[in-house]
MIVO-32196 format. One record per atom (N, C-alpha, C, CB): x, y, z negated. Coordinates in pm, whole numbers, plus 50000, padded with zeros to 5 digits. Glycine has a CB too. Layout:
N
XYZ;...
//
This chain:
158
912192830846197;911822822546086;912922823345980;911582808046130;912362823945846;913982823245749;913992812445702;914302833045616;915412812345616;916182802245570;915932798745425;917512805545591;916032786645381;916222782045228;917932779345232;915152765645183;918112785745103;919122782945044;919202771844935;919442793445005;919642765344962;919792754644850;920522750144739;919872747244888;921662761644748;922622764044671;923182780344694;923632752844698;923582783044554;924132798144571;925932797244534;923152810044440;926762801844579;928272796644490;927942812844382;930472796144630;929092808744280;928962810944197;929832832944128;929382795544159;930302832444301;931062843244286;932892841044232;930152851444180;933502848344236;934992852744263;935292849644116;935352870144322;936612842044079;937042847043943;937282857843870;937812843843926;936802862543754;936572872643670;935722882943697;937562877243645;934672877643792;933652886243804;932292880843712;933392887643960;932062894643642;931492896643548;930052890943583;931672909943513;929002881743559;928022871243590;926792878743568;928142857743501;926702885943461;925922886843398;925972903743312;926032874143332;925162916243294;925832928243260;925012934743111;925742938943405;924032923943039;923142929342995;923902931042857;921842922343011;924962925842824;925622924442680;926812923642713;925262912942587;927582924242777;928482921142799;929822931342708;928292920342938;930572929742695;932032934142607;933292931442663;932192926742472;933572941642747;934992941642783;936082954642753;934932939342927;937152951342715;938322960342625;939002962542750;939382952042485;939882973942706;941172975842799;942482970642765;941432989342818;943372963142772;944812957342677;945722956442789;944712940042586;946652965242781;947862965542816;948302947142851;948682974042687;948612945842993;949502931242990;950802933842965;949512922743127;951602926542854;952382925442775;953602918142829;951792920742676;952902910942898;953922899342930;955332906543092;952512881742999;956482900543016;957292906843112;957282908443266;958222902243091;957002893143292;956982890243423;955862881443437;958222884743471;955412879443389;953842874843448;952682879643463;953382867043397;952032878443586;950922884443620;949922877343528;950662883843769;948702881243535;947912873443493;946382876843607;947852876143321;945962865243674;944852865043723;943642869343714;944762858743727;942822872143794;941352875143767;940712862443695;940542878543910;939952862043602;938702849843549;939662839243487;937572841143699;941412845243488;942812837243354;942262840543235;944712845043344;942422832143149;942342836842956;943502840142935;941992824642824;943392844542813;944202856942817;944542852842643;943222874542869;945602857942596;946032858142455;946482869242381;946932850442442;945962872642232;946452883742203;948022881742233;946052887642063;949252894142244;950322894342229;950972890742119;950542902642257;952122886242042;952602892441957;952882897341880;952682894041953;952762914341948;952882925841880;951882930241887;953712933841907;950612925341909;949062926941915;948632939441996;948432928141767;949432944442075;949452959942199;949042958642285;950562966242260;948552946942280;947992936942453;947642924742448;949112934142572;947682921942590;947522906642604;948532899342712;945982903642651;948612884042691;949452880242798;948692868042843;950982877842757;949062862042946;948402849043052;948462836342910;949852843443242;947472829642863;947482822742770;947802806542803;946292825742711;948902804542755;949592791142776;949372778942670;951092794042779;948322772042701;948182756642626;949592754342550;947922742242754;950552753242587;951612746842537;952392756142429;952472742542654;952042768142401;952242778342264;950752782542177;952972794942328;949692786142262;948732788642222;947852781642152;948392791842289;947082783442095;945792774242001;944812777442004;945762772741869;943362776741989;942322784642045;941762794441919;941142774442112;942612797541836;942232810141763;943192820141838;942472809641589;944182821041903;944662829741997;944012831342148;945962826042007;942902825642132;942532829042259;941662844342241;941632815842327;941932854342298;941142861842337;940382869842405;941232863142319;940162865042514;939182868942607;939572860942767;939212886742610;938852867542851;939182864443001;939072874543072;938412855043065;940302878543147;940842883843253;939382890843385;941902870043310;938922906143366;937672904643459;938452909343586;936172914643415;937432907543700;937952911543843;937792925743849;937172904543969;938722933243888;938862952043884;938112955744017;940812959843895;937132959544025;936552964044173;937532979744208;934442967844161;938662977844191;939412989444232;940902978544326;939933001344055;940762972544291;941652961844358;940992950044441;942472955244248;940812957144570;939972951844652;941032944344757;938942963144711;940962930944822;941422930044941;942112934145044;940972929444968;941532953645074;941642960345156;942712966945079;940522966145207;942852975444935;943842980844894;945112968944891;943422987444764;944492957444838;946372950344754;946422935344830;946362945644503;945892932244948;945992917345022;945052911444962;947342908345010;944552899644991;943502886844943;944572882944857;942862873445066;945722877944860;946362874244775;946812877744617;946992873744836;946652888044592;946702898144507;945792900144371;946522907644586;944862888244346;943572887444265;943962884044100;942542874444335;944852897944059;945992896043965;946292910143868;947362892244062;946392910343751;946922922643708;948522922743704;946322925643571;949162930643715;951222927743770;951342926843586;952682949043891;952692924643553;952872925243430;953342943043390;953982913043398;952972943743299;952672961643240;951392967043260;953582973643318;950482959443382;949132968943396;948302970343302;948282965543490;947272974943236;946222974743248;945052965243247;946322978943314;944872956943142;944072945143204;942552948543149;944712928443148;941732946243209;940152948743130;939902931243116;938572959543258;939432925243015;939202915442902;938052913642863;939812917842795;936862905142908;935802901342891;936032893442752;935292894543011;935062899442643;935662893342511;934312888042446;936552905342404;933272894642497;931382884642557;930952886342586;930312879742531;930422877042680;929802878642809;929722868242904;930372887942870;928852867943007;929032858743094;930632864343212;927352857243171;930902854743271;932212852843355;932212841643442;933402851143270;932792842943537;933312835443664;935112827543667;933202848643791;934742818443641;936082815643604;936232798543746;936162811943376;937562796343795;938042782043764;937722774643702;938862780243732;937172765143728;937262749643672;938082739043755;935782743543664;938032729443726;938882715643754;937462703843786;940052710343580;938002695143816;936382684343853;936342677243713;936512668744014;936632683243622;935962678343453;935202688543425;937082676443310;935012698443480;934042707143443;933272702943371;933462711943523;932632707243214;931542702543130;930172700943200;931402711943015;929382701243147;927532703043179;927732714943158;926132695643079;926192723043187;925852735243099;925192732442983;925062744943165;925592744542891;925562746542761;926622741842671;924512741842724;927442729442797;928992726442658;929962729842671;929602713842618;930762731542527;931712738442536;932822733342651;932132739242406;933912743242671;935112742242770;935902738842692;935612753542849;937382739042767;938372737542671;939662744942851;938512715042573;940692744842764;941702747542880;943162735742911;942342763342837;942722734443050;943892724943058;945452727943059;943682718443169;946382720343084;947772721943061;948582734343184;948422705043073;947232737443298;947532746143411;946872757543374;947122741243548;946542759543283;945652773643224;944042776143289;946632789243275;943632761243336;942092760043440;941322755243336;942002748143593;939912763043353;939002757943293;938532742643266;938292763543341;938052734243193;937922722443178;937032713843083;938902720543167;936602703143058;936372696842957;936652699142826;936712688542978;935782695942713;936912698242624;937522681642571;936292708742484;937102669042621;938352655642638;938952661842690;938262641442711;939542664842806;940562664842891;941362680642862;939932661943049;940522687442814;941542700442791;942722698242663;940482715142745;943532711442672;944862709842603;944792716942480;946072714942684;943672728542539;943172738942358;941112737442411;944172768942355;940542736942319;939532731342348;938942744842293;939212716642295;938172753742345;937602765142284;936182763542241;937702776142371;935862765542124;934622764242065;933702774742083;934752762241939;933952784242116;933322800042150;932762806642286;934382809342122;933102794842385;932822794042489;931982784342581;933672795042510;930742785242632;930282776142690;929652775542833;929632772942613;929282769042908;929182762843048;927742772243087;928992742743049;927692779643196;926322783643209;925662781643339;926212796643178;926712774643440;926262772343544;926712758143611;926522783143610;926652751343701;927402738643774;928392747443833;926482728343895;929222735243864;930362741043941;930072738644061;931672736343913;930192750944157;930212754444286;931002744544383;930732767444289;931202749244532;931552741144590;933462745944574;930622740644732;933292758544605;934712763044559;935082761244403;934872778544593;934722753944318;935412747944224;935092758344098;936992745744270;934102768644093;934202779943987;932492776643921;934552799044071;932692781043767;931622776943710;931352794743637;931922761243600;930412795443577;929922807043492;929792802943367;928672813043534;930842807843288;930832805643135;930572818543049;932242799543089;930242813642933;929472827042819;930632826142732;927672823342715;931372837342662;932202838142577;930872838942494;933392848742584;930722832642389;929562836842305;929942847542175;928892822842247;931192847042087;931492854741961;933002858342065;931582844241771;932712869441995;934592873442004;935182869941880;935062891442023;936652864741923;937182857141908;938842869841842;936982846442049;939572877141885;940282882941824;940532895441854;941082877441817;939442901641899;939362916341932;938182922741992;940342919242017;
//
């Protein structure tokens, strides 16, 4: 006899949700020593050659540009479970629109409203977030593991 499912989770951070439109770049991570995560936002650099892990407490949400996708070349089996990360100098591929798998926090919006990012770089409300992004919105509930599916809708700086 089979089963009902009654819930589906929502998939891994920075895995790509959705493939019918989607827009993702390649940008050098910039940043010296910081990694930056799978389904992390991400900020132009700088020197605009890349991107680096985007920090509420310098950033504003016209520097936001994109989110961090998951590399199906960096699997578990090659780099540990722990490892769900680009090193600093790699390579990052940058969902810039599109649907995405990201972190949330238990302020997670509804669907259809916008996010914002909190002071830990986690998806969020936009009351409770620290840069509130207007370009981005909610497309799924949040799962039991804490991850929601958001739409970058316009790109934003690249």
């Amino acid at each position: 006899m089979g089963k009902v499912l009654s819930s589906y989770q929502n998939g891994f951070p920075g895995a790509i949700a959705r493939a019918v439109d989607d827009i993702v770049v390649a940008m050098a991570n910039r940043s010296e020593t910081d990694a930056i995560a799978f389904g992390a936002p991400v900020a132009l650099s700088d020197d605009k050659l890349g991107v680096v892990p985007f920090d509420p407490a310098t950033h504003k949400a016209e520097n936001f540009a994109g989110i961090a996708v998951r590399n199906p070349s960096k699997t578990p089996e090659t780099y540990g479970s722990s490892e769900a990360r680009y090193a600093a100098s790699e390579l990052v591929d940058v969902l810039v629109r599109g649907h995405i798998v990201v972190d949330a926090d238990e302020n997670a919006p509804d669907i259809g409203e916008p996010v914002g990012i909190n002071t830990d770089g986690i998806f969020t409300d936009t009351a409770s977030a620290a840069v509130a992004l207007t370009n981005v919105r909610v497309s799924t509930d949040r799962d039991s593991d804490g991850r929601i599916e958001v739409l970058v809708t316009t790109r934003n700086m690249i």
